[in-house]
C-alpha positions as CSV (number, residue, x, y, z in Angstrom):
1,X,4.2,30.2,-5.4
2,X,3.3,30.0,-2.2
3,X,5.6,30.6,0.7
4,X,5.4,28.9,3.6
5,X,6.9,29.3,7.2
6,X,7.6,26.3,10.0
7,X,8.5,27.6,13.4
8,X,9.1,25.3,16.5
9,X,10.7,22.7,18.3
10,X,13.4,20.6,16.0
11,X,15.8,17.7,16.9
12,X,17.8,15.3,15.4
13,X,16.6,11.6,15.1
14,X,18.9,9.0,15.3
15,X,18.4,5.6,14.6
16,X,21.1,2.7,15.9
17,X,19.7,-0.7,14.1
18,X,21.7,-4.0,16.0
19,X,21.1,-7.1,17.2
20,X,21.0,-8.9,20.6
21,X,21.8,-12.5,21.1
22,X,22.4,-12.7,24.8
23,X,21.9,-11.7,28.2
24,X,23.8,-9.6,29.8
25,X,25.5,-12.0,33.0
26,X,25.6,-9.3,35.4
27,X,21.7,-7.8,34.9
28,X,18.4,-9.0,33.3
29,X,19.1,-7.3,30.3
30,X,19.6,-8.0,26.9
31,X,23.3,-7.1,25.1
32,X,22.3,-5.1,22.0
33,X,25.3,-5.0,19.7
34,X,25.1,-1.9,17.1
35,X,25.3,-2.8,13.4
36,X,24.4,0.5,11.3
37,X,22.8,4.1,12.1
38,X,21.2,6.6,10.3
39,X,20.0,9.9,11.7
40,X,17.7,13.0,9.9
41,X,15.9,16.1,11.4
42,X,13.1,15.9,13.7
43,X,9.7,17.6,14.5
44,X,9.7,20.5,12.9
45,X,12.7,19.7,10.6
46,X,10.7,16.9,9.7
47,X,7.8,19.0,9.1
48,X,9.5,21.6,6.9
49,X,11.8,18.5,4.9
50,X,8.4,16.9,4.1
51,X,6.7,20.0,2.6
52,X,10.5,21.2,0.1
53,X,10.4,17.3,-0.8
54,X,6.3,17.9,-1.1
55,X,7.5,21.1,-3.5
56,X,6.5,23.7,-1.3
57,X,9.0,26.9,-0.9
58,X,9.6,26.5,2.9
59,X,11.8,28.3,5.8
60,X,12.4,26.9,9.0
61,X,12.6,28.6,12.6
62,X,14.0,26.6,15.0
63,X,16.1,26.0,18.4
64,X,19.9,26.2,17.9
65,X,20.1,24.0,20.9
66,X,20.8,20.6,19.3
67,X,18.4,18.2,21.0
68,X,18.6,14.3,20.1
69,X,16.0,11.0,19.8
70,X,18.3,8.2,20.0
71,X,16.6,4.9,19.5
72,X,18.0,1.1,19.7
73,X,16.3,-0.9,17.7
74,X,16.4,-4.8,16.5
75,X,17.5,-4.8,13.0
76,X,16.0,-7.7,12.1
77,X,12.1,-7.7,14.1
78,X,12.2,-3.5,14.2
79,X,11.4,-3.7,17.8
80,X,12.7,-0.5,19.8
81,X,14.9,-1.5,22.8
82,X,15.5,2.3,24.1
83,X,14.8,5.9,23.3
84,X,17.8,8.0,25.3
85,X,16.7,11.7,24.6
86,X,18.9,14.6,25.0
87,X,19.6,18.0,25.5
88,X,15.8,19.1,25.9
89,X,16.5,21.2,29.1
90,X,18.7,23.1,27.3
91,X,16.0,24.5,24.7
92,X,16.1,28.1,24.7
93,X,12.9,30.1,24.2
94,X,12.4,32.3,20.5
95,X,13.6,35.6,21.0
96,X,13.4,37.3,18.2
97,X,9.4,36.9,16.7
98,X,8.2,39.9,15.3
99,X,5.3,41.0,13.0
100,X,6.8,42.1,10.2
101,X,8.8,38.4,10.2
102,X,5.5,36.4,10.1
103,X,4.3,38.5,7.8
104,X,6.3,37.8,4.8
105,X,4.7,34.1,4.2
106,X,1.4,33.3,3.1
107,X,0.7,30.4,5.1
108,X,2.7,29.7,8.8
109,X,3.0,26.4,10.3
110,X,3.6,25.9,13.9
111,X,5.1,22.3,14.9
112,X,5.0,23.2,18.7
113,X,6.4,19.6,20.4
114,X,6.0,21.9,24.1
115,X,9.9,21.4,24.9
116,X,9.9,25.3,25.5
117,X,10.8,27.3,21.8
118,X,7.4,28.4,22.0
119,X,5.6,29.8,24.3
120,X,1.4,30.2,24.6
121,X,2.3,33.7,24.5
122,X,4.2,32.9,21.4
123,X,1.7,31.1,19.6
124,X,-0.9,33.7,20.5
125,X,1.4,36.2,19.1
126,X,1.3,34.3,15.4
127,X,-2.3,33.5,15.5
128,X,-3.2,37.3,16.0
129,X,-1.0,38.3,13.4
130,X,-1.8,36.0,10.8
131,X,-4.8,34.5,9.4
132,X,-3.8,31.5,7.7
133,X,-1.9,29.7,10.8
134,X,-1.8,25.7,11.0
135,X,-0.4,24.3,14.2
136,X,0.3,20.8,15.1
137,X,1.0,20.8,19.2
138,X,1.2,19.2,22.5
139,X,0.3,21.7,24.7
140,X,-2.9,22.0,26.3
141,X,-5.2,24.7,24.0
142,X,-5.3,27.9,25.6
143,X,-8.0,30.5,24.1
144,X,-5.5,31.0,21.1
145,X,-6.4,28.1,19.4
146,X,-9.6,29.7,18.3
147,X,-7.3,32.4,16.2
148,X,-5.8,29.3,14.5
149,X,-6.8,28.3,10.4
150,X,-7.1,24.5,11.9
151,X,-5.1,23.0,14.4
152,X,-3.8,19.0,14.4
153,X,-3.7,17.3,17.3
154,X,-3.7,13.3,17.9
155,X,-6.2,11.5,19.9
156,X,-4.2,11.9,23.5
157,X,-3.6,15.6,22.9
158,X,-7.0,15.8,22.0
159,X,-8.1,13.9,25.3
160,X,-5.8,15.7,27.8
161,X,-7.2,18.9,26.6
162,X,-11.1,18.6,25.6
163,X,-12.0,19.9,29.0
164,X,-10.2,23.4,27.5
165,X,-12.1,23.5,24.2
166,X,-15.5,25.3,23.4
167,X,-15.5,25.2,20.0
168,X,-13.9,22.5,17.6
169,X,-14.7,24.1,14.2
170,X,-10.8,24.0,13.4
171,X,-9.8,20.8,15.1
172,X,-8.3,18.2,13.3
173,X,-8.2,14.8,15.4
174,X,-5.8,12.0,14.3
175,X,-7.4,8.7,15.2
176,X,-4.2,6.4,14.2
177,X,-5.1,3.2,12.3
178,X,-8.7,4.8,12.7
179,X,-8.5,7.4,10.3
180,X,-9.1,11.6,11.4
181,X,-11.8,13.3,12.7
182,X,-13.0,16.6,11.5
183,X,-16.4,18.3,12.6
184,X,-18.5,14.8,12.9
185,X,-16.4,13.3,9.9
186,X,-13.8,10.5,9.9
187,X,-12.0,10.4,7.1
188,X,-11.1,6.5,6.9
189,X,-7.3,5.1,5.9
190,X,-6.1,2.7,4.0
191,X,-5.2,-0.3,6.2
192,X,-1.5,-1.2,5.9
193,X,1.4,-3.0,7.5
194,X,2.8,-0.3,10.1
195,X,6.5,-0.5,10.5
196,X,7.1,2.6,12.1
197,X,4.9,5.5,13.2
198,X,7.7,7.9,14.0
199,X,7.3,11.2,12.4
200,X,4.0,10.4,10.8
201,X,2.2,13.1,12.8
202,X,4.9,15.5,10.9
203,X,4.1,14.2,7.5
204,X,0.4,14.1,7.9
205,X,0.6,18.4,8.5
206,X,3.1,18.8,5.7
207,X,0.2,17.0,3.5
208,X,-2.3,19.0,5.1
209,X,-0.5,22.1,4.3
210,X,0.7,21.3,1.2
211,X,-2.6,20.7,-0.5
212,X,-4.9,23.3,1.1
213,X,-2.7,26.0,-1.0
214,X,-3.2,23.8,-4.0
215,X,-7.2,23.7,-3.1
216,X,-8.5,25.7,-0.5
217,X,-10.3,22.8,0.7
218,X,-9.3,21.0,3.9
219,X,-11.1,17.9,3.2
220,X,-9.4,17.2,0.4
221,X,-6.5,18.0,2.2
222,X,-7.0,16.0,5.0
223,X,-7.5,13.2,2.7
224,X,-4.3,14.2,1.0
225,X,-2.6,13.7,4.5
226,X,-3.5,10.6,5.6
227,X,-2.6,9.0,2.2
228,X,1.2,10.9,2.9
229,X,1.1,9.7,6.6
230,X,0.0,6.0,5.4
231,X,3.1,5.6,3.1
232,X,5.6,7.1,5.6
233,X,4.6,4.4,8.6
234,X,5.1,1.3,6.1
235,X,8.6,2.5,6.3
236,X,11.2,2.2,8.9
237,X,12.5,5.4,10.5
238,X,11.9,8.8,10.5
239,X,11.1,9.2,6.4
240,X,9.7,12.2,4.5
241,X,7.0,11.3,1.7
């Protein structure tokens, strides 16, 4: 079996589910009054949750800082009042990447969310010492993305950084409700009721990943991913496939 390594960014989601019913007297907001909350791992934790539940053997590299998503939402509509983030400043870059490390897996996934684990200089480092590298990231592409096996981005990643790109041979462009794009391809997707969209980005590479080392081929695989990706958003939450 294949054996598969996620390094990057990580946090903890949290979701608070309430209700509001009035206005607050002393500001022109509304009074959300907590009911329940649930909470899982985040961006990369997601990524690497997604691909042991997808049945792949997976190890995760992460920040120790612990880094939260906190999000208020109606209970009843699903609408989000507030997302209070925390602890990002505190992320501390990887210290201890090595060759021999990234060596030991057959495939490496990079979930890079640019919150300062990883470093271009980082991410060069994996893509010249590995040749089957999959990154999913929010950085602008430096020259290192050419080194990459394919690399995921959505459509405003991919528009903040075309001006950087000379080649798009390994780009993989999520389009949303749209489908992907690959080469001059769109791969369609099933049209569905959305209830959430967080975390879909991190399911969508785990179901990349996951069945390119079943087939070899990423067209299949991509199709693969956006079925995953479509059954997570009907969903509330952060959910793994």
């Amino acid at each position: 079996m294949a054996k598969v390594l996620v390094i990057g960014d990580s946090c903890r989601d949290v979701f608070i589910y309430g209700k509001c019913t009035r206005m607050c007297p002393d500001a022109p907001v509304p009074v959300f009054l907590p009911i329940k909350k649930r909470s899982n791992g985040g961006m990369a934790s997601n990524v690497a949750a997604n691909l042991k539940k997808l049945g792949v053997e997976c190890d995760l590299i992460c920040n120790a800082e612990k880094v939260e998503k906190t999000r208020y939402i109606d209970e009843k509509t699903n609408h989000m009042f507030l997302r209070v983030d925390s602890n990002e400043e505190n992320i501390q870059r990887i210290t201890d990447l090595n060759k021999s490390l990234i060596e030991r897996y057959d495939l490496i996934v990079v979930s890079d969310y640019d919150k300062g684990f990883l470093s271009d200089e980082d991410i060069d480092f994996i893509c010249s010492g590995h040749d089957n590298v999959f990154i999913d990231t929010k950085k602008i592409l430096g020259e290192w993305y050419k080194k990459a096996k394919f690399i995921k981005i959505n459509e405003k990643e991919y528009n903040r950084t075309k001006l950087t790109i000379t080649t798009n041979n390994n780009l993989i462009v999520t389009l949303g409700d749209k489908g992907c794009l690959f080469g001059d391809e769109v791969f369609p997707v099933e049209k569905v009721e959305v209830k959430d969209m967080s975390g879909a980005g991190d399911t969508f590479l785990a179901g990349l990943v996951y069945e390119y080392l079943n087939t070899g081929d990423i067209k299949q695989a991509i199709t693969f991913a956006n079925e995953c990706a479509t059954k997570v958003v009907q969903r509330r939450g952060v959910n793994v496939i």
